[in-house]
N, C-alpha and C positions, 0 to 999 in steps of 0.2 A: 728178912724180906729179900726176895731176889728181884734183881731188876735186869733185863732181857734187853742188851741194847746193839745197835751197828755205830760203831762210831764216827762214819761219814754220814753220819745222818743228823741234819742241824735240829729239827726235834726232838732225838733223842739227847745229844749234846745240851740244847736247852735244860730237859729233862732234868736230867743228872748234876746241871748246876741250881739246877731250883732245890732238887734233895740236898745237895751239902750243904747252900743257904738257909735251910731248916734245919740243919743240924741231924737228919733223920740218916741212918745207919740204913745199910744195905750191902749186898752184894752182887756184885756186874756179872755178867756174866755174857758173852758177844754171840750175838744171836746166828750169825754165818757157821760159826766154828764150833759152838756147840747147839744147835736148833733144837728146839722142844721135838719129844718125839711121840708116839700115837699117843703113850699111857697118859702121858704130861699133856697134854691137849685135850683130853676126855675129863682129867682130872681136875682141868682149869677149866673147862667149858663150865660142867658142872657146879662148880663152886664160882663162876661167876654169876650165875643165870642171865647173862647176857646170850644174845643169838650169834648163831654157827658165826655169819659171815661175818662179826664187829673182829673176830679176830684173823680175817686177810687185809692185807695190804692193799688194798684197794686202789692206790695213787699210786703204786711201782708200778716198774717196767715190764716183770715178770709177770706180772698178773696181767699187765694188758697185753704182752704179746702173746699169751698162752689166752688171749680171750676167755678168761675166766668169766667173766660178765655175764656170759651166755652161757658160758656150760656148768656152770654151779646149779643154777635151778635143778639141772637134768639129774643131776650127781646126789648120789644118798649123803649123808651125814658121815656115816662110816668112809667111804670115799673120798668125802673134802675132807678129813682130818687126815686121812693116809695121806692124802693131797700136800696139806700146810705144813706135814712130817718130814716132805722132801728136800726142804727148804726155807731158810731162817729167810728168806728173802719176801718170800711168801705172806708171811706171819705180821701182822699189825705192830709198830713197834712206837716207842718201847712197851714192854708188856711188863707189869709188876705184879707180882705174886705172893704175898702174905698168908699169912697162916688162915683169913679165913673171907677174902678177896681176893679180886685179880680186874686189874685197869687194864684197858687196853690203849693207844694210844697217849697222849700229854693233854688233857684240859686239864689247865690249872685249877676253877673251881672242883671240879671235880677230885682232884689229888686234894685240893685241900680239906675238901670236905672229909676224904675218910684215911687222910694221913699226920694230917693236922688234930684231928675232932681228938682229944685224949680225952 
C-alpha cells in the first residue's frame, strides 16, 4: 500500500500516525517530490469510483488562487487530471493506494472501515 503524503501537513501527519498505531505497513511516498502523474490518476480514479474532484485539494492555496472553483466545471476530465499531474499540491492528501482501493483524504471511519475490516 502506498500512502501519498506532504509532511507539513498536519492531516496527513495525523494520518500516518494512526497507520503505525495500527500496526498497518505502508510506503510513503512525498506527494511534492514525487506527484502522481496522468497514468497514476486515471488509474486511481478508476479503481476508486470516487468523483474527479474528491481528489483536488480543495482547501489549498493553490487551488484557490488558480480559482479552480470555477474553472473545473468548464474543464474535461482529461484536462483536470493533466491539471492534478502538475502538482502534488493540487492533489487531495493523503491519498492511499492499495492494491484494490484508493482513500482520499484522512476520515478515520472511513480508513477503518476498509484498512481495519480483515
Amino acid at each position: 500500500m502506498k500512502v501519498l503524503v506532504y509532511r507539513k501537513c498536519s492531516t496527513c501527519l495525523k494520518a500516518l500516525k494512526w497507520l503505525e498505531e495500527h500496526g498497518i505497513e505502508f510506503e510513503e511516498r512525498p506527494i511534492v517530490e514525487e506527484h502522481p502523474t496522468e497514468k497514476e490518476l486515471k488509474e486511481w480514479l478508476e479503481k476508486s469510483g470516487l468523483p474527479l474532484k474528491r481528489f483536488f485539494n480543495t482547501s489549498g492555496l493553490l487551488y484557490k488562487n488558480m480559482k479552480l472553483k470555477d474553472k473545473l466545471p468548464e474543464m474535461t476530465e482529461e484536462e483536470q487530471i493533466r491539471l492534478l499531474a502538475t502538482d502534488g499540491m493540487l492533489v487531495k492528501r493523503p491519498l492511499v493506494v492499495g492494491e484494490d482501493f484508493v482513500l482520499t483524504g484522512f476520515r478515520e471511519a472511513e480508513w477503518e472501515k476498509m484498512l481495519l475490516a480483515e
